[in-house]
N, C-alpha and C positions, 0 to 999 in steps of 0.2 A: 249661711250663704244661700240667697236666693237659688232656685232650680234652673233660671233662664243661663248664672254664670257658670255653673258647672258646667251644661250646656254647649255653652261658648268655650268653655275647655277642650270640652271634649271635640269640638270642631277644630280649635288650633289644630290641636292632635293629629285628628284625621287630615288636614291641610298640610301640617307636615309629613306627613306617614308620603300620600300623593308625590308633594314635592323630591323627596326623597326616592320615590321609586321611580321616577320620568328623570330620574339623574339630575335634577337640577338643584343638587346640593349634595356633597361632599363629606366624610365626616360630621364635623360638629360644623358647617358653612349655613350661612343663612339665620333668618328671625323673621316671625308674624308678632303684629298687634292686633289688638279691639281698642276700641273706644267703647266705655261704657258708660260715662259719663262727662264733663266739662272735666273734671278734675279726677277720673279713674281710670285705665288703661291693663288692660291683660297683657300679656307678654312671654314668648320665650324665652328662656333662661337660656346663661353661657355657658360654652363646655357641653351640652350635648348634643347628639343625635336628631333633629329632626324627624324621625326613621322611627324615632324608638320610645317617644314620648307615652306619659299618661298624665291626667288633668292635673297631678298635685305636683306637676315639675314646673305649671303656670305661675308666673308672679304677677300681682300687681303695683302698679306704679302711679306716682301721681302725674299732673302734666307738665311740670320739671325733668319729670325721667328719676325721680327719686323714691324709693322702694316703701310700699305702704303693706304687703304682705308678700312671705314667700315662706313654702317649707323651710325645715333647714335641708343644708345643703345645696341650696339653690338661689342663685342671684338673677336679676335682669342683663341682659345682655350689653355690652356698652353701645352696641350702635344702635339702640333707645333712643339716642337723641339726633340721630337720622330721623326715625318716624315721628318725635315730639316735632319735629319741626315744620311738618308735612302736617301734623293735627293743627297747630299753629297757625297756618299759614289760610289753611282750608277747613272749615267750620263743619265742612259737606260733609268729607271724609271719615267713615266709621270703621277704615281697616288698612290697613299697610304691610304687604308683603316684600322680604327681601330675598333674593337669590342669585345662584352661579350656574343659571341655565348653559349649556356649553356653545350653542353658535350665537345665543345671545350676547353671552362674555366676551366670545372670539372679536367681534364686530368692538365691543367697548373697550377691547385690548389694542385692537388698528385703530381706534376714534373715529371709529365710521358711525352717524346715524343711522338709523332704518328710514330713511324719509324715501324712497323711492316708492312712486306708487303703483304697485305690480299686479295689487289682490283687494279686488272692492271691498274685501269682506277687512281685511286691514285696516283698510283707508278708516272704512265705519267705523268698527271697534277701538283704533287704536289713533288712526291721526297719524303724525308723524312721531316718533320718537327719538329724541336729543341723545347727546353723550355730553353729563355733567366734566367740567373739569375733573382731575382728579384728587385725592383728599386723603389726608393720614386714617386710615378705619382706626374707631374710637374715640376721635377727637372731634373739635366743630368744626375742620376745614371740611367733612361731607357737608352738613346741614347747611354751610355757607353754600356749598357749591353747587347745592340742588336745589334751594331757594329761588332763584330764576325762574327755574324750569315749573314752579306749583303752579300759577294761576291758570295755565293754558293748556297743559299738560297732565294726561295720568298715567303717562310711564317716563322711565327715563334709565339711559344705560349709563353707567359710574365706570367714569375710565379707568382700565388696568382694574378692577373689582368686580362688578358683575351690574345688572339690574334691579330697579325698584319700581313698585306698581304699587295704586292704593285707589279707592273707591269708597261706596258706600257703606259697603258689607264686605266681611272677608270672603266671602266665595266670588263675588265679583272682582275683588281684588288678586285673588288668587289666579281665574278666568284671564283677568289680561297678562299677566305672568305666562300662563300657559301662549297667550294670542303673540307675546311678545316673541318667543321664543320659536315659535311655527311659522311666524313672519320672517325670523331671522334666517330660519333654516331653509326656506323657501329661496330668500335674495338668496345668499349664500351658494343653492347648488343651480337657479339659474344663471349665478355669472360661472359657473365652472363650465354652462351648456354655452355660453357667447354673450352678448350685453343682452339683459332683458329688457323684454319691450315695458315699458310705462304707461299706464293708460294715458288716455289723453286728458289736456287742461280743462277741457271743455267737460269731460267726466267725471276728471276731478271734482271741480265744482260744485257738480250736481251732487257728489254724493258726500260731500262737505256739506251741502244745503239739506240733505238727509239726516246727518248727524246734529244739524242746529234741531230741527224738528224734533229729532227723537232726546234733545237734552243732552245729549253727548257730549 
């Protein structure tokens, strides 16, 4: 095994270890991938800990979602084919993070978007963020149901489930996970202070025309 994927192991690891300590994953709740090639993909297995990993509890899979290595004891996760479908869709994409951030989830449990534009730094990084329909976890009603949301978007909250983010790189992907979640938490305790103000259309804009710039 090349040095780069161990590597990469060892970085899921650390990106779950993270996830797991900022509470936005539960028990065994949650899955990361890698893209590591057209047809090769790293992955968290089912049944564990995020929290508690080491690099030989990674499987890889092909871009079916169909298992090309794993210790024993250890399987791909079934919502696999939530992120095959997100590699699929998006050539670009070298990482997909999934989780149950908590005011992230709260909002995808009301079916409220994040689209309110409160915090320039949001707007940049993240755009607006959807709430996919909802979808049996395991099965292809998610992958159907977040298909919409790929071209235009790199996050999205999964109703009554939680949120998914994905990027070029896992730590970038990882990053709008965290950006999603501080955004939520943000709207969240400004409507407990009264309506939060919105920047304006005309700022809007502008810093939409920042993020075409910047490739965003």
């Amino acid at each position: 095994m090349a040095r780069n994927e161990y590597e990469i192991k060892e970085q899921i690891c650390d990106i779950g270890r993270r996830m797991y300590n900022r509470k936005m994953v539960a028990a065994n709740d949650g899955n990361i991938s890698v893209k590591l090639s057209d047809n090769e993909f790293l992955c968290t297995p089912t049944g564990v800990s995020k929290g508690f990993m080491t690099p030989e509890y990674i499987c890889k899979v092909d871009a079916k979602g169909n298992l090309l290595e794993a210790n024993e004891g250890f399987r791909p996760s079934s919502e696999m084919k939530m992120h095959m479908r997100v590699y699929e869709k998006r050539p670009d994409v070298g990482a997909v993070v999934h989780a149950h951030p908590v005011f992230a989830t709260s909002f995808a449990i009301a079916g409220i978007p994040l689209s309110q534009p409160i915090m320039a730094e949001a707007v940049l990084s993240l755009g607006s963020v959807p709430v996919a329909p909802y979808g049996t976890p395991s099965t292809m009603e998610i992958p159907d149901a977040v298909e919409p949301y790929l071209e235009h978007y790199n996050a999205v909250l999964l109703e009554h489930h939680g949120a998914l983010t994905w990027s070029g790189d896992l730590l970038a992907a990882y990053m709008k996970m965290e950006s999603v979640e501080f955004y939520a938490e943000l709207l969240y305790r400004a409507r407990q202070l009264g309506s939060p103000r919105e920047i304006s259309p005309e700022n809007v804009r502008k810093l939409y025309e920042v993020r075409k710039k910047m490739g965003w």
